[in-house]
C-alpha positions as CSV (number, residue, x, y, z in Angstrom):
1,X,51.2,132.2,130.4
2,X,48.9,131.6,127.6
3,X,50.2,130.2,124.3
4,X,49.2,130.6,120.6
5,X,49.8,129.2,117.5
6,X,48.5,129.0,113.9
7,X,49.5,128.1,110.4
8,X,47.9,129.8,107.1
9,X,48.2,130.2,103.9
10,X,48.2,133.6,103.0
11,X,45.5,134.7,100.6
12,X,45.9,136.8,97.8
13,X,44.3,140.6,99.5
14,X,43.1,141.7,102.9
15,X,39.8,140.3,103.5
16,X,37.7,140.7,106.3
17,X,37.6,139.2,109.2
18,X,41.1,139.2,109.9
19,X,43.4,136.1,108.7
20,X,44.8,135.5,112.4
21,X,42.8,136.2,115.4
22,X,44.7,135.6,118.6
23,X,42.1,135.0,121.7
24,X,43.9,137.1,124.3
25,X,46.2,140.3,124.3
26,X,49.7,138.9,123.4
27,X,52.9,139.8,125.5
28,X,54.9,138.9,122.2
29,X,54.4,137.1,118.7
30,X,56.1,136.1,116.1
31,X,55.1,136.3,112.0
32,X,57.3,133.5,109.8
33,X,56.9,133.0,105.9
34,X,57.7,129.4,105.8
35,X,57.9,129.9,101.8
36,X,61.5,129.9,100.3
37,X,61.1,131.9,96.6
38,X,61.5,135.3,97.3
39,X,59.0,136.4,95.1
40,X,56.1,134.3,97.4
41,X,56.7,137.1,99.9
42,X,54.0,138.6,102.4
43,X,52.2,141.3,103.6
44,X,51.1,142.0,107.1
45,X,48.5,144.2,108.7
46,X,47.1,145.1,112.1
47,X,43.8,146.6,110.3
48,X,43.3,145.0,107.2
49,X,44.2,148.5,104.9
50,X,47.6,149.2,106.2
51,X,50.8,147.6,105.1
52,X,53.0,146.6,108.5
53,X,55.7,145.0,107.4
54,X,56.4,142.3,104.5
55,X,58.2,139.2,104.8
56,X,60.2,138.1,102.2
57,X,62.0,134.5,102.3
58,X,66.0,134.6,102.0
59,X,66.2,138.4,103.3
60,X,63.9,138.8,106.3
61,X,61.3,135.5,106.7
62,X,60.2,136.6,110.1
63,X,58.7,139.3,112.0
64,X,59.2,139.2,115.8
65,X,57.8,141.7,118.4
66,X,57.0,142.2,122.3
67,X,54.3,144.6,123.6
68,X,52.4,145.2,120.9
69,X,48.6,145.6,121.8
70,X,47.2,143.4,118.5
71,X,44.9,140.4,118.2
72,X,44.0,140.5,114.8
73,X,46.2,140.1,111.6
74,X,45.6,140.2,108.0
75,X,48.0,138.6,105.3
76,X,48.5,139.1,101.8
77,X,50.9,137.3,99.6
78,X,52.8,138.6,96.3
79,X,52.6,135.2,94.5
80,X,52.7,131.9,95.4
81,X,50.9,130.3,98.2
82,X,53.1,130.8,100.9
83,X,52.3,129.1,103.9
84,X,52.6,131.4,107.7
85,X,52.8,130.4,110.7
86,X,51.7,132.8,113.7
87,X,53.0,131.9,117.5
88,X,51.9,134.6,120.1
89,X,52.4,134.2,124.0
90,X,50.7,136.1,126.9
């Protein structure tokens, strides 16, 4: 099983190339927002236009799915420079 794992800070817009580029097709990963003021949340997206999901510290700081076909990820934070880490496994 392959293993994955990354820390960023997310920058301020998408931006090409993606932010997080896993090197093989993940089973499972997980997106935390290590960040604790609510309004340093972020923004996650599998093509760098669409919004996925947004984390938001003290209501829902991670993101956690399996079977999803995605090796790149774009972040975006609201303010702040919160820091994310990425884990994936294969």
């Amino acid at each position: 099983m392959a293993n994955f794992a990354a820390r960023v800070t997310a920058p301020a817009a998408f931006a090409a190339p993606a932010d997080i580029t896993i090197p093989f097709e993940p089973k499972f990963f997980t997106i935390v927002n290590e960040d604790t003021v609510a309004a340093n949340f972020v923004e996650w997206s599998y093509d760098g236009v669409n919004v996925a999901g947004r984390l938001t510290p003290g209501i829902n700081a991670f993101y956690r799915t399996e079977q999803r076909a995605v090796r790149g990820i774009w972040l975006r934070r609201g303010a702040g420079t919160p820091a994310v880490d990425v884990i994936a496994e294969g």
